[in-house]
N, C-alpha and C positions, 0 to 999 in steps of 0.2 A: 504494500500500500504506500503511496506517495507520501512521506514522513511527514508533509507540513498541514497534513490534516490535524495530527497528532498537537501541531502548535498550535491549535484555535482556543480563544479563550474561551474560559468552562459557559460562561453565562449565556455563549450561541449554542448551547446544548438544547434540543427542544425538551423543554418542560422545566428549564433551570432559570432564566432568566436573570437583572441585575442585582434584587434583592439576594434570591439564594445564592447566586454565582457570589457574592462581597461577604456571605457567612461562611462556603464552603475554603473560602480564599482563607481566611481568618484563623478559622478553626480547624482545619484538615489542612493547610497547606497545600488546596488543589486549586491549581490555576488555569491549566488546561487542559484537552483531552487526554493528554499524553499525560500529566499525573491522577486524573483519575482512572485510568488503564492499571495504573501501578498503584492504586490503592484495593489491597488486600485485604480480603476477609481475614480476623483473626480466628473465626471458629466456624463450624457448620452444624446446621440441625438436621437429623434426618427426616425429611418429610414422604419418606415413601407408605408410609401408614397412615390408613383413617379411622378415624375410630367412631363405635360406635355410641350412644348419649349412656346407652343404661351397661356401659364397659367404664363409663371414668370413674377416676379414684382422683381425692381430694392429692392435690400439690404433687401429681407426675409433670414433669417435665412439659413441656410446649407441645399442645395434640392440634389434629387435625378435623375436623369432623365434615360433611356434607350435610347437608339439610335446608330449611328455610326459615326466613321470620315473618310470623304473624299477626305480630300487634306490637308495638311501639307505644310507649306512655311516659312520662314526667311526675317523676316522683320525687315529693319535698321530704325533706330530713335536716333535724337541726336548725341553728337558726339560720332564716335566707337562704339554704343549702338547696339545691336541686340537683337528681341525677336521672340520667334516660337510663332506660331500661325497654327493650326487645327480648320477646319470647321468642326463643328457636327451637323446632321440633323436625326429628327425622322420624325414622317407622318404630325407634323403640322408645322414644322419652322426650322431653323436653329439658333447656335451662334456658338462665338468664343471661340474657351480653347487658351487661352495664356501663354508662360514661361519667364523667365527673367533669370531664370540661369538652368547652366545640361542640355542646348542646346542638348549635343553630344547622353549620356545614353537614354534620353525622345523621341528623334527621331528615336533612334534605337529600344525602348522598343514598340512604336505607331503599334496598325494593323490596317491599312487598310481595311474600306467594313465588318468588325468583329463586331456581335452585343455585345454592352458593356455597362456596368454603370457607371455613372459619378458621383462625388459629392464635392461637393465645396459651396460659395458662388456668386450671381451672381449680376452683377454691368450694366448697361445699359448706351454706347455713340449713340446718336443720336438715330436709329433704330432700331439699334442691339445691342443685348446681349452677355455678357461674362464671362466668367468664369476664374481666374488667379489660375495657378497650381492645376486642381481639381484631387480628388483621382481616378483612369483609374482600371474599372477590367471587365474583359470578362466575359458577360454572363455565360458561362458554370462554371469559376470558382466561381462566383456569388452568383450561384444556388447548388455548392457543400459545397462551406466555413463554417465554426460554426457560423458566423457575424450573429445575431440575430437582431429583430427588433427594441431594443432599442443598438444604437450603444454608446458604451464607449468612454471617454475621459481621458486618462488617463494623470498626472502631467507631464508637462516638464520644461526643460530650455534653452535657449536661444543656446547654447551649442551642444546640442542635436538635437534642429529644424535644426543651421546651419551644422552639421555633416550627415545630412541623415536620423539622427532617429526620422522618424515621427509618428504621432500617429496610423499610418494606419501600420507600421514598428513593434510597441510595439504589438499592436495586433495580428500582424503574428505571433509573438514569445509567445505569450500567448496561439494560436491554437496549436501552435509545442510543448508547454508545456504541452499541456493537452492531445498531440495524445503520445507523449514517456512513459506518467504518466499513460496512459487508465483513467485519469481522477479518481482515485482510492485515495482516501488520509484517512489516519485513522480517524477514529470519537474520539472525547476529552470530549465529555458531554456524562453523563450516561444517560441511557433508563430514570430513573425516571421522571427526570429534562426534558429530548425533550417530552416526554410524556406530562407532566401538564403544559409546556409552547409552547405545542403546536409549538415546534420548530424543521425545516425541516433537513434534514442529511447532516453533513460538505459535504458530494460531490456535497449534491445539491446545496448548500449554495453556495460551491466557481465557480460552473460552473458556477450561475446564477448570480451571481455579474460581472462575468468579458463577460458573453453571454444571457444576460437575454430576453426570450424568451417574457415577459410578462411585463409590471409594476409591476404586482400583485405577477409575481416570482420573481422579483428585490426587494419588497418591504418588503418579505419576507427572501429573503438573507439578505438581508443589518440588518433586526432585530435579528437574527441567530447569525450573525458575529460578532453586536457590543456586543448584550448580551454576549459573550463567552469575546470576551475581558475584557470588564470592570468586568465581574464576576472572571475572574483569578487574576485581578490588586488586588481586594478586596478580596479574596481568599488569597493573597501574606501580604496585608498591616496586614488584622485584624488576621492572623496565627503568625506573625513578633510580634504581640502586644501579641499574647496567651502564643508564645516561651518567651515570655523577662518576663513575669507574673511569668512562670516556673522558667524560668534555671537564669535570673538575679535574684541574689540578690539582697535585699535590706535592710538598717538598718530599724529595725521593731521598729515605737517608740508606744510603747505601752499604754504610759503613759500621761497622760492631767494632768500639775501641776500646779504648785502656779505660773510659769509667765503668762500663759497663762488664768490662773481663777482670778488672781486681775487685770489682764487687762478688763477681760468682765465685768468684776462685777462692779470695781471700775474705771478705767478710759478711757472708750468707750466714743467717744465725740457726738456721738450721737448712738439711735436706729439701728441695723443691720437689711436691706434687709430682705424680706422674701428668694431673690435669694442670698443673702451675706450666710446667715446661710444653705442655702443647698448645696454650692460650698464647703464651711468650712468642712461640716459633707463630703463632695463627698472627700476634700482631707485628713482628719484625717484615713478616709475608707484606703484612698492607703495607709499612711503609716506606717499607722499600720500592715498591710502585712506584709510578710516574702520579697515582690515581690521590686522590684525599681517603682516608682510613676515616669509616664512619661505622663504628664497631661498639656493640651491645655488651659488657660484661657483667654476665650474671655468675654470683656466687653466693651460696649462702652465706649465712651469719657466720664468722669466725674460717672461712675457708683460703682468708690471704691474697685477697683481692690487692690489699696495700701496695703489697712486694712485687705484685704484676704491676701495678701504677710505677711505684718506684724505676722498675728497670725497665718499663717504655721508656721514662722520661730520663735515664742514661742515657737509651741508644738516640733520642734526640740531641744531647750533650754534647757526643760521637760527632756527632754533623753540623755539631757550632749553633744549635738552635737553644732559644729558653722554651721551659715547661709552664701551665699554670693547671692546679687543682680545685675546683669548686664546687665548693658544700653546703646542703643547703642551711647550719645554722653554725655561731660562734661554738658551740659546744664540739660540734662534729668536727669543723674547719679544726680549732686549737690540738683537738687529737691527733686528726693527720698529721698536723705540723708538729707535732712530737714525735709521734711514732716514726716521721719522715726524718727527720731531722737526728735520730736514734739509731736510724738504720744508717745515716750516711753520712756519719761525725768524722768517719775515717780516711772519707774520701776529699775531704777539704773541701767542697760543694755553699754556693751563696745561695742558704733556702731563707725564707723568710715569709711573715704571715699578714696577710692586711684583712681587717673585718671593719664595722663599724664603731668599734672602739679604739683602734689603733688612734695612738696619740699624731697630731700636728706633725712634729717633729720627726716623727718616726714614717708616715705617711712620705715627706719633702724626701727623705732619702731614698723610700720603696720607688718614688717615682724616679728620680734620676739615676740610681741602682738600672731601671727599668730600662729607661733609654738610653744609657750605655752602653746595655748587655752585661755588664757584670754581676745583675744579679741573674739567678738562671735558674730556681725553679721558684715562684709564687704562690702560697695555697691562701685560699681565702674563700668569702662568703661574696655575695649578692656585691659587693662594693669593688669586685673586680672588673664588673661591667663598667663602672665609671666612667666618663669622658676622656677623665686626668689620667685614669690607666692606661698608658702608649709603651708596647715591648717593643724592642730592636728588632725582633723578628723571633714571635711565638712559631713554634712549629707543633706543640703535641698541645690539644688541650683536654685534661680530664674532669669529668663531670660526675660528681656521685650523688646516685637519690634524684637521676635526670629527673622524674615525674614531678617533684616539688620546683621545677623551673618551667617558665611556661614559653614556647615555641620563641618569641621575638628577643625572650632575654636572651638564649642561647646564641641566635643570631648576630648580635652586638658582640660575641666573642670572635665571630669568624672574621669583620668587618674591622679587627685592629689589623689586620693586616692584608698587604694587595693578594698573595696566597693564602687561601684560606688552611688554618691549620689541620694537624690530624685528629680526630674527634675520637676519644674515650670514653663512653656512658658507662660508668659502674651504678650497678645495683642489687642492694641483698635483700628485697623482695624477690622472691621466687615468680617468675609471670610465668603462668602454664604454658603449653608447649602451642595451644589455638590461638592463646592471646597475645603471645610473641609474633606469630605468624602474620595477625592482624594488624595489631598497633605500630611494631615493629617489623615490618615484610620487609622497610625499606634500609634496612640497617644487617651488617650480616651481626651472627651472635656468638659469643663463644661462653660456655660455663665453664667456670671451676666445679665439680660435682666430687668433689673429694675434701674427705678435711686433714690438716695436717697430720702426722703419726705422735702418736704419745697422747692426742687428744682422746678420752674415754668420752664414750655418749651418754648426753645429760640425763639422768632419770627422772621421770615424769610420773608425778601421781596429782590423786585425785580427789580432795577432803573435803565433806559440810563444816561447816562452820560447828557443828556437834563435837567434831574432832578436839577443836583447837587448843585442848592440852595438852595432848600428844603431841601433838604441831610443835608448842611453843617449848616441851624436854628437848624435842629433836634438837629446836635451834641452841637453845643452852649448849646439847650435848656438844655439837658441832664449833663454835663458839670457844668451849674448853679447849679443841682442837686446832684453834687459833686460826678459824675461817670466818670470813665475813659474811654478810645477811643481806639483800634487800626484800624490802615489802613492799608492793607499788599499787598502789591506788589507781581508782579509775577517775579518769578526769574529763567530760564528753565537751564541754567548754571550759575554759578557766576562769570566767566569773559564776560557773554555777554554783550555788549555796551550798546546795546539798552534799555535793562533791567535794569542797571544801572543807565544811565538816566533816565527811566523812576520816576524811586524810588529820586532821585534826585531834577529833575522836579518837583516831587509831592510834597515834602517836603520843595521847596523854596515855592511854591503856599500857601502851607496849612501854611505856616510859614508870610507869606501877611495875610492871612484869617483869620486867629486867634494872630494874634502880642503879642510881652512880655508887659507888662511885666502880661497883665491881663492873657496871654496862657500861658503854656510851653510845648514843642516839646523831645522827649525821638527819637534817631533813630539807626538801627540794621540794619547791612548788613552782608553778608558773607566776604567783605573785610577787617571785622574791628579786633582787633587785640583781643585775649579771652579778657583779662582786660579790654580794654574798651568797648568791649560789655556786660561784669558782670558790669559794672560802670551804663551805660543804664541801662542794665537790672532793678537794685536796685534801681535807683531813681526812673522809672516807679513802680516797687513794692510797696515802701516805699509811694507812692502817691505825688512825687515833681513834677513829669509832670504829665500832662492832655493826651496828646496824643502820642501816639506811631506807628510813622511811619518805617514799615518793611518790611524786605522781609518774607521768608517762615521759615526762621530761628527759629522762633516762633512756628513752626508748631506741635509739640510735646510736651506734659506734662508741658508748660507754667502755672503756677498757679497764677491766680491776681482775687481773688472773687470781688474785687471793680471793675473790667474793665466789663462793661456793652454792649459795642455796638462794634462787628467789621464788618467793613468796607472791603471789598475786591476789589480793583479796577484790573478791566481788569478778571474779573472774568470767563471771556471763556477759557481762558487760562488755567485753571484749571482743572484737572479731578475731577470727585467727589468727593473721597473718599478723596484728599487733601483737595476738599471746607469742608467735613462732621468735620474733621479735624480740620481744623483751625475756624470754627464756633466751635467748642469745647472749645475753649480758653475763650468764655465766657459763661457766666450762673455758674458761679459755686458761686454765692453766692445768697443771698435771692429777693435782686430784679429782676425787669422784664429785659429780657436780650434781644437783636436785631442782627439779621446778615442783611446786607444789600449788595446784589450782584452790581456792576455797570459794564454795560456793555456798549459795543456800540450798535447801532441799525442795526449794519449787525452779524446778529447772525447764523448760521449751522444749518438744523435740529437736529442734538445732540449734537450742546450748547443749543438748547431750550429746549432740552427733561432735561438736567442737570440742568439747574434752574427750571425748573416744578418741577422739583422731588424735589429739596432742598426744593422751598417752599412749597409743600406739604407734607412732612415728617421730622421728626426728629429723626427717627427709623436707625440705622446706617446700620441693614441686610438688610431692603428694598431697602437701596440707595445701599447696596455692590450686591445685585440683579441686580440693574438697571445697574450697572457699568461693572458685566459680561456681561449682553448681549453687551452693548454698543463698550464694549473692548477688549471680548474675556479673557480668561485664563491666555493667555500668558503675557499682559500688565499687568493685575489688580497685577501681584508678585513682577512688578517691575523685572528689568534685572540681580540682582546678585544671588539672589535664585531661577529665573525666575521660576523655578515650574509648568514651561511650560508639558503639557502631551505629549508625543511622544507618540500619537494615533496613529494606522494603518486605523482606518474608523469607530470609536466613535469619539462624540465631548458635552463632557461634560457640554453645554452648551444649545444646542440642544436636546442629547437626556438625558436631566434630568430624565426622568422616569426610564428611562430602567436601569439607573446608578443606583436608589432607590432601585429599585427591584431587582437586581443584588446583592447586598448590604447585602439588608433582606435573598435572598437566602443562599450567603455565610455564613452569622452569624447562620441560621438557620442548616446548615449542620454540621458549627466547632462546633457548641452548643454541637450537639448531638454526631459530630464522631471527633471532633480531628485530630489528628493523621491519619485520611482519613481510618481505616484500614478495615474496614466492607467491606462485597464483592460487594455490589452495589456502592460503594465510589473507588474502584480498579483503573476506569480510568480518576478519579480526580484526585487521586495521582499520576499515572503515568505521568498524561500529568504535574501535577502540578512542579511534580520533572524533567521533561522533559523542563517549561520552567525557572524553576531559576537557570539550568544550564546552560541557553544562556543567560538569560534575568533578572538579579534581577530588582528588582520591583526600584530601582534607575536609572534603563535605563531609565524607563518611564518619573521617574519625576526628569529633569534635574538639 
């Protein structure tokens, strides 16, 4: 079909008009034919059954019935209240159809003695049955309509229901659509591909999604449709990653020198990973290229992501370039720059730290340091971006906990220089292997999936709040052993009250239970001022308190090898991926290390399914598994990169296979053609180049 039929605005639709056409705009985001095409039933009812009056049972599901109405009347209730009410009778009974509003239109629409179909839900007072505003359509037009046996349901709102536009409404305009169209729409997948995946033709696909005749032909559209989608998302992501391989540049460091070989040789503080040294060789790979390195590093909590940081940003050293690291907070930032700064005291290296507190003074030298080039590697927070921040020439930049930076900040780091540097995303969020694919198609990715040797796996259990005697000998006991403690509060805002107290409450209790002068008490809120929580912070380090009562503040790159056991109270509260998180805080040194969940004893089916799973795994992709189904896409990204997919009728969580194979086929085609040009690849590219002219591949992911 001639695509620019597809561009007509919705409101030349017969029976839509400018009113409905300026609510469908509003509220559905459909502006023309070609999006209401793509707007998707989210459910279907079967309507291949009729039933009949003396078979219904009070609150089945949505029925059918045949029959007719014979008397219509206006019945008053309550005060100025009025409601119509229709007697309908077929051969074994009768009920009542009732309205409450559109008295005037519904009476005048009603025939008399005219055999018709009804359908609604039905409700039973006393003897009799009824039906409140069911859908009215006359036999004859019944029996002509496109309405198939499994009826659609397509999305509404509130807006919508009370303006007139109801589901039985969007449907009429979906047969109007498809009688102006002859139901004729271009095909997007080449013969190869519907061939070997056995996949049916865009007209059958879309008549049989929005009129499916079948299960079996709904079940078979719906696989058509989503495959075409998520194969173009991925088609969009991993061509985005082929063009930047081409046409970005990037500084080519060729070279593995003397910082980077008496660091391995000589002061590696322990053995590397079998996965440390293949992520190494996976990013010496990129940047050694002509291309820019724009490489994903996932590692769990505690698996030594640092020392991969670190000896990228040697081999950029090797080639005369400065490094810079940034984090998304002073807490996180100040660690790096210790642990950085610990690992490469030996090597005589100018590192240095800029956050929002860095003094005047010390700021005037970072900068001129900067554009000298004698300083050479930078770690810092949000205040890297700065105007004032000018390098001599960045070559590596690392990014850790990329999701708390949002698209334009990142930007502003490429833009300090005429070549753009090579790009480092660390993160120990575990993102499942679909939603990698998704978010990240356009980034290659390499994991750490190992944790260093000597590391013992944290033991995880699981206690009410009935427990908490037991709980609090254990920590005693532990404590005599001369291990440290945290307890972390949950905190959903930092001005919430309740929260506050709660962390409060806890901490005069725990401060009865363990008294000075044999305890000492370390505590961390989001209220407290930076100083006095670096004051905290270092005396818990330093080992002058035993315990450390917190909020979630804690919850990132904490490093205290001596803190053996944390504590999580109210640990429902939590989603997982922040419990996987904050049980990260401990095990990083040689002893046996503890997470202990407390909860209450009214627990959700999925706060039970979240501590099952903690205490049976320690694997951060299993729990980041369990966390999508649990939560869906949209939460697991957190709201400011939300990363949410503006699917049309995939759902990446659901249909993980199709997304896999989808995936494989795209890479299998770019392998081979690129540039789409070969003649069986024709109306790949046409459609391809058809849709990142409506649609770049950042529509999808917000």
């Amino acid at each position: 079909m001639q695509q620019n039929l597809l561009e007509t605005p919705i409101e030349y639709l017969k029976g839509v008009g400018p009113n409905r056409g300026a609510l469908l705009r509003k509220e559905l985001g459909i502006h023309k034919y070609g999006h209401l095409l793509n707007f998707f039933p989210n459910r279907y009812i079967d309507r291949t059954r009729y039933y009949k009056i003396n078979e219904l049972q009070n609150n089945v599901a949505e029925v059918q019935i045949i029959g007719k109405i014979i008397s219509i009347k206006t019945v008053e209730f309550g005060k100025n209240q009025k409601r119509l009410v229709a007697t309908f009778v077929d051969d074994t009974g009768q009920i009542e159809l009732v309205w409450f509003q559109g008295h005037k239109w519904i009476r005048e629409s009603l025939k008399l003695n005219e055999m018709c179909v009804i359908f609604g839900k039905c409700t039973s007072f006393g003897n009799t049955f009824n039906m409140a505003h069911p859908e009215i359509e006359l036999m004859t037009e019944h029996e002509q309509s496109l309405r198939s046996a499994m009826q659609p349901v397509y999305p509404s709102t509130e807006t919508l229901a009370n303006r007139g536009i109801s589901n039985r409404v969007i449907n009429k305009m979906m047969q109007q659509l498809f009688q102006e169209t002859q139901a004729k729409f271009s095909e997007t997948m080449p013969d190869f591909l519907t061939a070997e995946l056995k996949l049916i033709p865009k007209n059958a696909a879309l008549f049989n999604i929005h009129f499916p005749k079948s299960a079996d032909a709904l079940a078979k559209a719906q696989f058509r449709l989503k495959f075409e989608e998520l194969f173009y998302i991925q088609l969009q992501l991993i061509t985005k990653n082929l063009v930047r391989k081409h046409k970005i540049k990037g500084h080519p460091f060729t070279k593995v020198g003397n910082y980077f070989n008496d660091f391995y040789q000589n002061h590696l503080p322990f053995e590397l990973t079998n996965a440390q040294k293949r992520v190494i060789k996976e990013i010496r790979i990129d940047m050694g290229s002509n291309a820019q390195m724009n490489r994903l590093l996932q590692g769990d909590v505690g698996s030594g992501k640092t020392i991969v940081a670190l000896m990228s940003m040697l081999i950029a050293l090797d080639n005369g370039f400065q490094s810079c690291l940034m984090a998304p907070t002073e807490i996180l930032a100040n660690q790096h720059f210790n642990g950085l700064a610990e690992l490469a005291k030996k090597l005589n290296i100018n590192i240095k730290i800029l956050t929002g507190s860095t003094k005047t003074a010390a700021r005037k030298i970072i900068h001129e340091e900067l554009e000298n080039g004698s300083l050479q590697i930078l770690i810092g927070t949000h205040a890297l971006l700065e105007d004032k921040v000018q390098f001599q020439n960045l070559g590596l930049a690392v990014i850790d906990e990329q999701h708390r930076f949002g698209v334009e900040q990142r930007s502003k780091l490429w833009k300090k220089n005429e070549i753009p540097p090579h790009v480092l995303v660390m993160t120990a969020t575990p993102i499942p292997r679909t939603l990698a694919m998704s978010l990240y198609g356009d980034l290659d990715i390499s994991v750490i999936d190992e944790l260093p040797p000597g590391r013992k796996p944290i033991q995880t259990v699981h206690r009410f709040d009935s427990n908490r005697l037991k709980v609090w000998k254990f920590i005693r006991d532990e404590i005599a052993l001369g291990r440290q403690i945290y307890i972390v509060y949950p905190l959903i805002q930092e001005s919430e009250k309740m929260d506050f107290k709660d962390l409060m409450d806890g901490y005069e209790s725990i401060s009865r239970d363990f008294p000075l002068p044999q305890y000492s008490i370390s505590i961390l809120h989001g209220k407290m001022k930076p100083a006095d929580k670096d004051t905290e912070m270092n005396r818990f380090a330093e080992g002058k308190t035993n315990i450390m009562v917190a909020t979630t503040v804690i919850e990132v790159g904490v490093n205290i090898p001596n803190a053996s056991v944390m504590i999580i109270e109210s640990a429902e509260r939590f989603g997982l991926s922040q419990l996987h998180q904050l049980r990260g805080r401990v095990g990083r040194g040689a002893e046996q290390s503890y997470c202990i969940l407390m909860t209450s004893h009214k627990l959700s089916a999925d706060s039970k399914t979240r501590m099952e799973t903690m205490v049976s795994t320690n694997d951060g992709f299993e729990i980041a598994e369990v966390d999508l189904k649990l939560r869906g896409p949209g939460d697991l990204m957190g709201t400011q990169q939300s990363g949410v997919l503006n699917l049309q009728i995939a759902d990446i969580v659901r249909d993980r296979d199709i997304l896999i194979l989808a995936r494989n086929y795209a890479l299998k085609i770019l392998k081979d053609d690129a540039p789409m040009q070969k003649p069986e690849n024709a109306i790949l590219r046409a459609t391809y180049i058809e849709l990142t002219k409506k649609k770049n591949i950042w529509n999808y992911i917000s």
